[in-house]
N, C-alpha and C positions, 0 to 999 in steps of 0.2 A: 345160445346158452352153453353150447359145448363148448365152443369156443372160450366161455367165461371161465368155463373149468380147468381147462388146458392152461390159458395165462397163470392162475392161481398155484396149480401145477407147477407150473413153470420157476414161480416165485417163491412157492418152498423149496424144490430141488435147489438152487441158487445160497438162500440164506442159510437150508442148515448145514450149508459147507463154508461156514466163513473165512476158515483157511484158506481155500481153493480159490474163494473170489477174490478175494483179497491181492494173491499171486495173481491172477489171471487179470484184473483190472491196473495190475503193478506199472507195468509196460505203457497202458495209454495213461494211466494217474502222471506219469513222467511225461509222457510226452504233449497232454493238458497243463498240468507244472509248469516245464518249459516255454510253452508259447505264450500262456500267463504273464510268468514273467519277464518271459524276454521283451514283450509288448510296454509291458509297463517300464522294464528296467529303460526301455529304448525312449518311451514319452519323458520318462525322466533325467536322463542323459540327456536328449534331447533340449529340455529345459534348461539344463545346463549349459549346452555347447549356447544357447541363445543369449545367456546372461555374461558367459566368455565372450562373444560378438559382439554384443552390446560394450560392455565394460572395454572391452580394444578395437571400438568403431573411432573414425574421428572424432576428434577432441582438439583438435589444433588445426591454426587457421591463420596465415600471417599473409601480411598486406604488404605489397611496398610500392615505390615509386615508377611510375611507367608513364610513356609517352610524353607530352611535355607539359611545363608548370601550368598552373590554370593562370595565376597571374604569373608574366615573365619576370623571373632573377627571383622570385619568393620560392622558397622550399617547399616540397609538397607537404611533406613529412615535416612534423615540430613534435619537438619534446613532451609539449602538451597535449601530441594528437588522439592520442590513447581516452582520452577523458569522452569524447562523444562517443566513441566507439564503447567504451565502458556501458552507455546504457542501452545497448541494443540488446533486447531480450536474448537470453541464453550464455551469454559473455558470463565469464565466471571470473578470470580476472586479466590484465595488461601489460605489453611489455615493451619497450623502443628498445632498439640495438641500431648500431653503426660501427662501420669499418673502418678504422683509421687508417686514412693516406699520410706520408710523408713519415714512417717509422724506419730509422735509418738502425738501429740496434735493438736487441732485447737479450741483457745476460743476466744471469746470475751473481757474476762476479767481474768488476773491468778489465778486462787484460788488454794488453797492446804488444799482441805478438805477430811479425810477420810472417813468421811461419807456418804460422796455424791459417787455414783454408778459410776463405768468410763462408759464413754457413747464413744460408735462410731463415730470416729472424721468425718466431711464429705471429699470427695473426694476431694483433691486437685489436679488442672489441670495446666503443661505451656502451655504458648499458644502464636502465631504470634498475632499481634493486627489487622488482619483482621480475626479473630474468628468471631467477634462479627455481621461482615456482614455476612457472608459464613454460618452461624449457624443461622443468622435471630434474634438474640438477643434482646428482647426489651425492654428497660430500664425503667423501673417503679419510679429508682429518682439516681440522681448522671450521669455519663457518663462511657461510656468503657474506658479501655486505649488505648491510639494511641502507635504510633511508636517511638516517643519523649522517650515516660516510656520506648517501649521498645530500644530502642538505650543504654538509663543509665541504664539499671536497677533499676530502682526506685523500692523502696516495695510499690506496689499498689496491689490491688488485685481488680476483681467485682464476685459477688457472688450471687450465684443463689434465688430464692425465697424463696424454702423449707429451702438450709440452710441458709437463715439469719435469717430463722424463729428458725433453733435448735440453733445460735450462740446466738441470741436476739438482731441481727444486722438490726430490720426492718423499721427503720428513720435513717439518714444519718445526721440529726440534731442533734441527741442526743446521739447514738454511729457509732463511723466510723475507730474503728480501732479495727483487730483483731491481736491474736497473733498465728503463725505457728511455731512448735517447737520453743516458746519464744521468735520469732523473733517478732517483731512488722512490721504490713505491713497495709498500710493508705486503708481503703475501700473509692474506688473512685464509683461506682455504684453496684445498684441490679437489677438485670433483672428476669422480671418474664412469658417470655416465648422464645419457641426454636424451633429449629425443631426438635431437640429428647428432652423429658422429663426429661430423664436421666440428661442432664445438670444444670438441678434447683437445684440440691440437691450438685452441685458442687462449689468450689471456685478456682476461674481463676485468675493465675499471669501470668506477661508475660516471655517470651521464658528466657530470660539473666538473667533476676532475679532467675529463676526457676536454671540454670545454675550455678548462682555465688555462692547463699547458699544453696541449696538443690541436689548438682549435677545431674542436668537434664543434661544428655548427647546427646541423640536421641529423636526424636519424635515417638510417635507410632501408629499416624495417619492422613493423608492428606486428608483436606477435600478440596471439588472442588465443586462450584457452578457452573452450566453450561444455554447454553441457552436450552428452552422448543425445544426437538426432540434430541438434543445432549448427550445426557445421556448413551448408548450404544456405541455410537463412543469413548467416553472418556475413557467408563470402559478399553475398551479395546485396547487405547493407552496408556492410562497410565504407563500402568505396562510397556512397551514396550520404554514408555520414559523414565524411571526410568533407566532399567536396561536393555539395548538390548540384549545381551548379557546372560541375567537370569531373565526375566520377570514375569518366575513362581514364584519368589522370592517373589512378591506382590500379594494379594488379593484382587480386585475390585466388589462393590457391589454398586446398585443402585436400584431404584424403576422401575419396567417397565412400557410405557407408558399405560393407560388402553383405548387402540385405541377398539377393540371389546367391551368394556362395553359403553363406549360413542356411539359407532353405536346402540348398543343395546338399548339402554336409548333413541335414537334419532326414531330407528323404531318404538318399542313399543309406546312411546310419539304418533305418527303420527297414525297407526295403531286403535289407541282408540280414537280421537278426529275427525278422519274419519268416523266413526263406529256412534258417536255420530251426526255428519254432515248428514247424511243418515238418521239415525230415522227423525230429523226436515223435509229432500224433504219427508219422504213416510207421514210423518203427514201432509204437504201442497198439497200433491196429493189428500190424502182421502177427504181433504176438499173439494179442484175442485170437484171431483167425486159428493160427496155429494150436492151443490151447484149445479153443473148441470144435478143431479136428478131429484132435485125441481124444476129448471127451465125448464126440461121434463112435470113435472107434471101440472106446471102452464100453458104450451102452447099446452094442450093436442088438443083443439079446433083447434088451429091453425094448427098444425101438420096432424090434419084430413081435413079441407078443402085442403091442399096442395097435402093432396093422390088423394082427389077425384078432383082435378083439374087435374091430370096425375103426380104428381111427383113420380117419383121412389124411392124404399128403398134406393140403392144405394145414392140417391141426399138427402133424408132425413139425412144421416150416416156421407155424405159429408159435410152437411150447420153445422152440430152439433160438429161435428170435428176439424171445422173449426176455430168456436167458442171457444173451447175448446186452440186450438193450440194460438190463439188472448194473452186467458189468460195466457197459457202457456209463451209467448213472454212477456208480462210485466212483469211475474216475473220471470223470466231468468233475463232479461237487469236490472231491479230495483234491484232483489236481487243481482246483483253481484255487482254494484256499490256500493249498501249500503255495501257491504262485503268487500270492498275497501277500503273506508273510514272507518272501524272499526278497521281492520288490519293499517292502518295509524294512527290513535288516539288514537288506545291504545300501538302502537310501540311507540309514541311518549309521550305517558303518562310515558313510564316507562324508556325513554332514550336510547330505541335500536331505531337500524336502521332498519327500513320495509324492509322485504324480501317476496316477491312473484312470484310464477313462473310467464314465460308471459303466460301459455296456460290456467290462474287461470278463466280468467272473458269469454275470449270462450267457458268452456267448463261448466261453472256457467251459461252461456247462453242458451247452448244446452239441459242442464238438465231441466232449466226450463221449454224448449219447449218439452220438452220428455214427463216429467210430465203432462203438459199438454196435449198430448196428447194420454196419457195413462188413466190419469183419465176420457176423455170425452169418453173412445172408449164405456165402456160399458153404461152409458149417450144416446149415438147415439143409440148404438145395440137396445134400449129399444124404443128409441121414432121411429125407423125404424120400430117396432110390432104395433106399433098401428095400429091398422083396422079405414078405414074411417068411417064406418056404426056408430060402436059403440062410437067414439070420439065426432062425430057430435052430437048424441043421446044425450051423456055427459052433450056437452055444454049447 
């Protein structure tokens, strides 16, 4: 029963100094805040580095020709081969390319000067007119060619960065036509990036044209954009739709997904901004601690009339504990809510969606009161030693 009285004690000294709690709970309310948030800000970050991984996992996936034909002298690779490959689940969309042999020029403009050095003509590519999506192509001036060009055969070409930089083809206003082994062929665009690099330094006609004057026969390689996770499934149907019958015939390569680096990237994230959440409770504890030293030291009087009225250590340990756990409770409940709304307004500063566990603000709660009364315990232990004789004497 005494005991009962002492808590209650305990809990009015507390409240009618809301000033005082308030300050003295200030320290752990921050350093509850903190681990709140950082928790959260971390699952939600978090969410995001996974939708980054996700979103720049593979997505590409090209096949080409390996080992030898299934039937001899027939192409492994045809123009049409894209179309089985097309319905394997997760294919988004299809692309053939080939290397032209036998390209003795590629200029700009004809010259016939002996003086001038032969230079390296660049690569010239055919290609389906969905290269340009499947390969991520992005056009810095002009347009790809569609299907139209390649249905006629039209001489178009589009031309990668680097070489329209060696042709001198880099405005489309002022030169737009180059010449391939003398042929003249209209530059319809320049794209200046890819998913391989290697394409910049290329110039791309389409599949028929490549066919009608350069005997392009076969392709020598299928590219296949896929959905994010599908990328293994494909490698390895491919070759299988191709040619059931001799699927070694094909070689399939793709990027694997980086699922281990992204959990990695996703612990360690969490792991160090917890670590950080932690320094702030033990700094808002020391403070308690500190805070109800002094207010040991100020109630030294008071503490010694209450011995020599009969209070026990025990009830001295209890009313101080008490106290202590008071503060611990405001900043449990205040820091977690402020830690709530940090993780809400700064998710929403930056356009993610707030993710937080539910056990975030229980357990932001429980620490606060832990803190609390951790920091009081040695607080109490001290004002428990007071002797009444000498405290009385004090005051």
């Amino acid at each position: 029963m005494r005991l009962r009285y002492v808590c209650q004690d305990a809990l009015v000294s507390s409240v009618s100094r809301p000033s005082k709690l308030f300050l003295t709970a200030f320290g752990a309310m921050l350093g509850v805040a903190s681990l709140v948030a950082i928790s959260g800000l971390t699952t939600t970050a978090g969410t995001q580095i996974i939708a980054r991984f996700d979103s720049a996992s593979s997505t590409y996936v090209s096949i080409e020709n390996a080992g030898e034909p299934v039937n001899h002298g027939d192409p492994r690779l045809r123009w049409a081969s894209g179309d089985g490959v097309a319905r394997i689940e997760g294919v988004v969309r299809v692309a053939l390319s080939a290397r032209l042999a036998g390209i003795t020029s590629v200029v700009a403009v004809p010259l016939d000067d002996p003086t001038v050095p032969e230079a390296t003509p660049p690569a010239v590519l055919a290609a389906t007119a969905d290269l340009g999506e499947v390969l991520g192509l992005r056009l810095s001036d002009g347009r790809m060619f569609d299907r139209g060009h390649e249905e006629r055969g039209d001489n178009v070409v589009v031309v990668g960065a680097q070489a329209a930089g060696q042709l001198g083809v880099d405005d489309l206003a002022l030169q737009r036509v180059v010449f391939i082994n003398d042929v003249a062929y209209d530059v319809v665009g320049i794209f200046d990036e890819a998913i391989d690099n290697s394409f910049l330094g290329a110039v791309i006609m389409p599949a028929r044209t490549a066919q009608t004057h350069l005997g392009a026969t076969s392709p020598d390689v299928l590219h296949v954009i896929v959905r994010p996770g599908s990328a293994r499934l494909v490698a390895e149907q491919g070759p299988i739709a191709l040619a059931p019958s001799g699927p070694t015939a094909f070689a399939a390569s793709y990027t694997p997904d980086p699922t281990d680096l992204r959990e990695q990237v996703g612990e360690d994230t969490r792991a160090m901004f917890v670590v950080v959440g932690f320094v702030s409770m033990l700094a808002g504890t020391v403070g308690i601690m500190n805070t109800m030293l002094l207010n040991v030291m100020e109630r030294t009087g008071e503490i010694g009339l209450r011995r020599a009225l009969g209070a026990k250590r025990a009830e001295i340990v209890v009313q101080f504990l008490t106290e202590s756990a008071v503060v611990g409770v405001v900043s449990g409940a205040a820091g977690s809510a402020i830690g709530m709304v940090v993780i809400v307004a700064l998710a929403e500063s930056r356009s993610w969606a707030p993710v937080a566990e539910w056990w975030l603000m229980p357990v932001g709660f429980a620490l606060g009161v832990a803190s609390g009364l951790v920091a009081g315990a040695f607080p109490a232990w001290r004002a428990a030693r007071i002797e009444p004789a000498s405290s009385l004497r004090a005051a």
